[in-house]
Structure formats: C-alpha cells, structure tokens
N, C-alpha and C positions, 0 to 999 in steps of 0.2 A: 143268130140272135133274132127274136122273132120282132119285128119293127111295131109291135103293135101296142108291145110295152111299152108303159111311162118308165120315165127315167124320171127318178126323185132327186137326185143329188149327186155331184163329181166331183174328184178332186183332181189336183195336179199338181206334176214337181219336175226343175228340172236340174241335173248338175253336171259338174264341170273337175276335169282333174288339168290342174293347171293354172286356167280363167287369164290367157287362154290355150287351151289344150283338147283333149278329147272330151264329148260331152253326151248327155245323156239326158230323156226327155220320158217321161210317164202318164197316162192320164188313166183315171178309174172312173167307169159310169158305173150307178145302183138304178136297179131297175125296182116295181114296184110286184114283181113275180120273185122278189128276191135273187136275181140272177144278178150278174154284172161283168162289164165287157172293161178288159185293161188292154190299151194299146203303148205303144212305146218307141224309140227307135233313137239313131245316135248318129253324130257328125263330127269327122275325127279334129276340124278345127275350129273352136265357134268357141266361148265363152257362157259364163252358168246365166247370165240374164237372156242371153238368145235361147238358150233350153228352156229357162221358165216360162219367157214368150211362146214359144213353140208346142211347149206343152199344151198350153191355154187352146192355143191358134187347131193343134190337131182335134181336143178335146171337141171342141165348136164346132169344127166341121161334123164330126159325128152325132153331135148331139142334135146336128139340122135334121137326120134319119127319123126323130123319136119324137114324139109326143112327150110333154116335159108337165111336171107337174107346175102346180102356182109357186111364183116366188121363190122359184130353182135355184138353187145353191151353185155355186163352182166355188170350193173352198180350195186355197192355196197360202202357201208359206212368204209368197214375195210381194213384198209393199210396190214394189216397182212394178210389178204389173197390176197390180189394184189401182193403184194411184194413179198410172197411165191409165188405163181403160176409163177410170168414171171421173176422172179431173183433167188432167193434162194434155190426151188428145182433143179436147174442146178449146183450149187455147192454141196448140199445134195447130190445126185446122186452122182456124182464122189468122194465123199469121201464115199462111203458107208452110206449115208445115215446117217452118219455123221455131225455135225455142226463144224467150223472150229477149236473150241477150243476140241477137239473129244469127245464130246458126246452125246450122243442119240438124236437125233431129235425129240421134244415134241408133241403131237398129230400126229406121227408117222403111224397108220393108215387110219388116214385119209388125209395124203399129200399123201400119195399114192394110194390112192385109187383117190382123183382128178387129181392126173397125169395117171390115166389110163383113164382117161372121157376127155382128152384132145381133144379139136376141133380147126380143125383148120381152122387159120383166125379167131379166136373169140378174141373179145377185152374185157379185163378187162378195166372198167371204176372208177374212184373214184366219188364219189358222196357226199357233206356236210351231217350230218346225221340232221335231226330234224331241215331243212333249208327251208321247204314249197316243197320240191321236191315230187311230188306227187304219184310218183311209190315208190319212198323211203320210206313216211308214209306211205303206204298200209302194205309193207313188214315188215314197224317196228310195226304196230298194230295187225298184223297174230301172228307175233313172240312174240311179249310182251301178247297177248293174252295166247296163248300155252301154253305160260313160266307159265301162271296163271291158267291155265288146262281148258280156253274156250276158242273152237274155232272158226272161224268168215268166214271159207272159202266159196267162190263165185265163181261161175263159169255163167259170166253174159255174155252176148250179150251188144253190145254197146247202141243197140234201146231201151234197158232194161233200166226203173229207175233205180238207184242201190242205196245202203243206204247209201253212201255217197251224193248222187244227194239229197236225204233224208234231211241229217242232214243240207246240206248247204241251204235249200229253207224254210223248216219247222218253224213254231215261238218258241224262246228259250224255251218256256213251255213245247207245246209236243214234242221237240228234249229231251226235260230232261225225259219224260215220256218215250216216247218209247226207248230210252238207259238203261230206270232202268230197265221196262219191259223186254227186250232183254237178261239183267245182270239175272236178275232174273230166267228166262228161262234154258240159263246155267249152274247155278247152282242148278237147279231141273234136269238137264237131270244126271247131273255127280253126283246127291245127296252128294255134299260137304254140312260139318257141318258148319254153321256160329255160332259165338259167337254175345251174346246180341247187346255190342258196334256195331258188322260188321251189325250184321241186323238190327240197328237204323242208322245206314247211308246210306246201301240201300235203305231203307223203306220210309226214311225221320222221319224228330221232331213228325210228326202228329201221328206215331203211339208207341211213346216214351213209354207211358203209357201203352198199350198194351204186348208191349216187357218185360217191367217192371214186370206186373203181371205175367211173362211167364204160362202162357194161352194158348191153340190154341186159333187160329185167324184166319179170312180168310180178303184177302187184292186183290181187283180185280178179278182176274180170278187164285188166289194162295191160300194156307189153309198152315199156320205156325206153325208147328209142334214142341213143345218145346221136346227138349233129354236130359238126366240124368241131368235135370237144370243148365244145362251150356250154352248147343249148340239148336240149331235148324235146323230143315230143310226140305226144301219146296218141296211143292206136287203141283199140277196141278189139280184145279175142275173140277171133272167131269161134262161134259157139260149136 
C-alpha cells in the first residue's frame, strides 16, 4: 500500500461467539486512490467488546502510516466504544482510572492503550450494525469470519473484481458453489476436524451417503479424510 495515500474513511467490527468465547476483530481503511487495506485477526478467549475495542485499537495504529483526510471518519456499530473514546475515558482519567462508583475500569488495557493512538480531529461515527451499510458488512464478515478461525482478508484495488462484485453478479448456483468451495479451502489450510453432520452441510445431501459410510472420499478438487470415526478432514488433490 503506497503510504502516500490519504485515507478518507474506516470502519470497524468486532465479534464474539460465546461472549465469552472465540472472537474476532476487522478493520477497513478507504483510501482516496480508491484502494483500501482490510486487516483483521482473532483471540480464542476474549469477549465481543474486547474485539470492538481491539478493532478500533488495531485500525489507529495503521491509520498513524497515512495521511488522513479532514474530519476522518472511523465509523463503527458499538456505542461502547464511541462512548468510551469521546466521554468516559475523560472521567476515567481523573479519577484514576477509576469508574464513578470506584472501581476498576473493565478492559482497562485496552482503554488505555486507545487513548494513547489518539488522533486528532478523528471522528467517531455510529453506524446501524447489519443495516446494508456496506463498509459495515465487510468489517462484520472479516470479524465473524476470525471469530470462526477463517480468514477472508483483501487488499484489492478498485479496478479489481472483488468477491463481493462476485457474489452480487454470479447465478445463485455457482454463488453457492464457489462459497462452499471457498469454506472448504479454509478449512483444509487450518486442518480443522469436522464432525459428520458439519461435513454433510458443507458437502451438501448428495454426498450424505458417502459421509455415512465414513470412507475416504474425494469430492471436486478435495479427498475426505475420515479420523478416529468421528471427525474428518480435508486435503487438497494433488494436481
């Protein structure tokens, strides 16, 4: 990414399956060359306000790389980090880091840590979460990916198709193909175990039977690996 770009606007998200459980954190810069850099990453035990924190927190560090346009946006979904950044840690602070009824301020390192990545002139924005806002679903599908230990990061040019341009043009058929394939991919690079049921829904009904007899199998450009007759998990044919 060329550092020489302005960065007009960012968003971020982060989520949580569990809360607390495995979690997952997004952030989107737009650049004014129409480029944009998405980072992302995941912590198997944290809860969804440490991700939206975190998100924020990673967004900021990168965003110190760039020259930023006026009155910079960071749009996000979570009151709770709005409200902390531009109210709350100003009372925090003056009591010691403190909350009014005195105790301990919760995710305590990491309100402090995004009051040190403080920029100024940056606007927190609120954003509806899961409302068609389309930097919003990016950053919720990075994060809820994560949270699921697959990742989906892009670092695209605008002239670039991107899999989103993909999905919305493609006929619902192979939009469902190339999604399982994609699914499928991910879970061969991280060799997660699938149970029977999980790899008759990836797979689809047609290969019900196959699962059933747990057999290896090869299924397009994939070879199904049955494990101590529980689990399974996929390999990649060599070409």
């Amino acid at each position: 990414m060329n550092t020489d770009c302005i960065a007009i606007e960012a968003a971020t998200d982060g989520a949580c399956i569990g809360n607390p459980g495995p979690g997952g954190w997004g952030g989107l810069i737009l650049f004014d060359d129409k480029s944009k850099l998405e980072i992302g990453g995941s912590e198997q035990n944290t809860t969804n306000n440490r991700m939206e924190l975190t998100a924020a927190i990673k967004t900021l560090e990168k965003l110190k790389d760039y020259k930023l346009k006026e009155k910079f946006k960071l749009r996000t979904d979570s009151k709770y980090v709005i409200e902390g950044y531009t109210k709350w840690i100003i009372n925090w602070k003056r009591n010691g880091w403190k909350t009014s009824s005195g105790k301990s301020v919760q995710n305590l390192d990491l309100w402090q840590k995004i009051d040190q990545l403080r920029i100024n002139g940056l606007i927190m924005e609120y954003v509806k979460g899961h409302s068609g806002d389309k930097q919003n679903d990016r950053v919720d599908k990075i994060a809820t990916n994560y949270s699921k230990g697959i990742s989906i990061i892009n670092n695209l040019k605008a002239e670039e198709p991107s899999v989103d341009f993909f999905e919305k043009n493609a006929p619902a058929e192979i939009q469902e193909l190339f999604s399982r394939n994609e699914l499928i991919q991910k879970f061969a690079e991280k060799q997660f175990l699938l149970s029977s049921p999980e790899l008759s829904k990836l797979l689809g009904e047609e290969n019900h039977l196959n699962i059933k007899q747990h057999l290896l199998f090869e299924w397009r450009n994939w070879r199904l690996i049955p494990k101590e007759k529980i689990y399974w998990i996929i390999e990649k044919k060599e070409a």
